[in-house]
N, C-alpha and C positions, 0 to 999 in steps of 0.2 A: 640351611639347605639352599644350593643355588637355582636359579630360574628356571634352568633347564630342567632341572629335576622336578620343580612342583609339575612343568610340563608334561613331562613325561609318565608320571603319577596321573594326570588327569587323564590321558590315552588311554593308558592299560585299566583307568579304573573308570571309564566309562567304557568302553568294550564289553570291558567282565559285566557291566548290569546289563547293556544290552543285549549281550546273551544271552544271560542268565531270563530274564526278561520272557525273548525270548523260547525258548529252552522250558520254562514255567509252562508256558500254553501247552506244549508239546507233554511234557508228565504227566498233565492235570486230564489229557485225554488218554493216557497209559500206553505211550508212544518208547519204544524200548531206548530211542536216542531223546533223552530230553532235557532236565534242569542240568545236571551236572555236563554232559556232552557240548550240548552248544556254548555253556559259556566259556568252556576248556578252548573250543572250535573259536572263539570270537577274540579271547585272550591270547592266542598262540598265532592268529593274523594278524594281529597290532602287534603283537610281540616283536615279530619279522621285518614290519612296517617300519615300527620305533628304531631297529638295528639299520636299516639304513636313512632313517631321516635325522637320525644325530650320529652319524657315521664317524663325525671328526671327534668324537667321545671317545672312540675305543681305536681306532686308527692313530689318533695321535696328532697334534697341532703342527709337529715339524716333519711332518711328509710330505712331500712335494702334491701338490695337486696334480699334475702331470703327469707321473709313476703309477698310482690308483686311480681308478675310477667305479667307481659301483653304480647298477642303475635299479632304480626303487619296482622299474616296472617289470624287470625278468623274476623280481622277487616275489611282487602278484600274481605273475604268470603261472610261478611254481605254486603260491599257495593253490592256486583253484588247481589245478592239475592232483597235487596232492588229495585234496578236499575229493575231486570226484572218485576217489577209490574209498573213502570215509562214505559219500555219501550213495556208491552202489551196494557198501555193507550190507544199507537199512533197509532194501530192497528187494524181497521175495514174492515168490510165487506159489502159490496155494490153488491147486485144480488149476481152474479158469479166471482164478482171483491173483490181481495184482495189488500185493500192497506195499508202502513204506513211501512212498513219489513224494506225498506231500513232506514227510520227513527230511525227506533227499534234496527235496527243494528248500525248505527252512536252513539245513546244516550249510547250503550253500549259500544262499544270500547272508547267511550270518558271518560266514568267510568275508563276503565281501562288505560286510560291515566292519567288520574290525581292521580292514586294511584301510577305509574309510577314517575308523577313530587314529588309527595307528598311524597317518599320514598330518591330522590334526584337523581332519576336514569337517568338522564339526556338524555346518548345517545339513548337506546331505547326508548325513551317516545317522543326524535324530531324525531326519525324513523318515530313511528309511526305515528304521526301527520301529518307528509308528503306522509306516506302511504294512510295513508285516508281521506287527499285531494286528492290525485289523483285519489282513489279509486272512491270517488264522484264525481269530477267533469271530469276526461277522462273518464273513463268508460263508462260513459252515451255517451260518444260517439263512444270509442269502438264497445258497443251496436247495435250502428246505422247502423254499418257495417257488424255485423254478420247474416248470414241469419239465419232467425229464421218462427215458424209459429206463426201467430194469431189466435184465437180463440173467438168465439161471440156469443152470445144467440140470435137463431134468430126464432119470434115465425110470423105465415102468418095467417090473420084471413081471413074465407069466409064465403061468404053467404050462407045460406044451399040450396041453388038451384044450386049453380054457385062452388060447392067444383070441385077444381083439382084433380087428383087420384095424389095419392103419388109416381108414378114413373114419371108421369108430372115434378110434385116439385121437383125430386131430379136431374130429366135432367136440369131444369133450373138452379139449386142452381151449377150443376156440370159445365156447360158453365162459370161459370161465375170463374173460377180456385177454387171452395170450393171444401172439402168431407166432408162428413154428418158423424160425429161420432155416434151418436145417435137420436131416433124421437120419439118423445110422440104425443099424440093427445088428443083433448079434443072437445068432443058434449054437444053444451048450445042448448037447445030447446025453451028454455022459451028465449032467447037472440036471436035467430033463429043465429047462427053461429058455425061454423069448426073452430078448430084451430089446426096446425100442429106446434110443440117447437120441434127446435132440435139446438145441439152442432155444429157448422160450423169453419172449420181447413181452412185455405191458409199459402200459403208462399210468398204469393202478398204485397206489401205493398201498396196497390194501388186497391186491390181487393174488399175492404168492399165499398166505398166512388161506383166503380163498381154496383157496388149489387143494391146501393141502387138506383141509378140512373133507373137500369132494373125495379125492383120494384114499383118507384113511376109511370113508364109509364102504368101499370097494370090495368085494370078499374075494373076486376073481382075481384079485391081484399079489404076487406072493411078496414083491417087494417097491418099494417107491424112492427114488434119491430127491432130491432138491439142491440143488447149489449155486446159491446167488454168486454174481461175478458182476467186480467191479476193481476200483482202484480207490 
């Protein structure tokens, strides 16, 4: 086997782990793009990579330099362009809930890792792959520690005899460590029911699982939603 080839052997087969690598983190949380995805994503950047960084492999030794020219960076340009329609896939919306980013962001840097292996660029391309394992997997716990607020769509149905006036609700929802960012209302006649939606903010982590406990004790209330939002 000649030189180039054990070369080329080392690109694509370090790529594939650092995918795959990363792509593991991503499963092991039951991430619908994960072990097999990203390292298909990381193999198929070096792939592209490798085709024009031994260009004079398949071009041919008696071509004039002059006649062809290929340039390595319209080829990355296309991978990522490519990649951001892979990685708006993984990206949906649920009520008030966004999820898939951190997905969308992993599928992407993994792109630009394999263009990294697939150029030969060795040191930054193990950076980065150890960058974003940790990124992935400390972080989330990082996370854990930082105080932050929650946020939840929280909609209160009444009966139309038994409606609470709206500074009632907001005393309740306030006892309980929320602020009300916002409140809509909505009157069904023909459903005979009130309903008050609004945005609800704590810095509790422990305050919604609260809520809901107050809530179900309630008899005047004929229904309750909840729906945390985040990303």
């Amino acid at each position: 086997m000649q030189q180039h080839h054990l070369d080329i052997s080392l690109h694509i087969g370090a790529a594939w782990a650092a995918g795959s690598l990363i792509g593991l983190e991503r499963s092991l949380h039951g991430r619908p793009a994960g072990f097999r995805t990203h390292a298909l994503v990381c193999l198929a950047a070096a792939l592209l990579m490798v085709l024009t960084h031994y260009q004079w492999d398949w071009l041919g030794a008696d071509v004039p330099l002059d006649t062809i020219r290929t340039d390595p960076t319209r080829i990355a340009q296309g991978i990522m362009t490519g990649i951001g329609f892979l990685g708006a896939g993984v990206i949906f919306k649920e009520g008030l809930t966004v999820r898939g980013l951190t997905t969308a962001a992993s599928i992407w840097i993994t792109s630009a890792i394999g263009i990294l292996f697939g150029v030969g660029f060795f040191y930054p391309a193990v950076l980065a792959t150890l960058a974003t394992l940790g990124t992935l997997a400390i972080f989330r716990r990082v996370e854990g520690w930082i105080p932050s607020h929650s946020f939840a769509q929280l909609v209160l149905r009444f009966d139309t005899g038994q409606i609470l006036a709206e500074q009632t609700v907001r005393d309740l929802i306030g006892k309980q460590g929320f602020s009300i960012a916002n409140m809509s209302y909505r009157l069904d006649r023909t459903g005979g029911f009130f309903e008050y939606r609004m945005m609800i903010r704590t810095a509790r982590k422990t305050a919604i699982a609260t809520l809901v406990g107050e809530l179900r004790t309630r008899t005047d209330l004929l229904e309750f939603r909840i729906s945390p939002s985040g990303d």
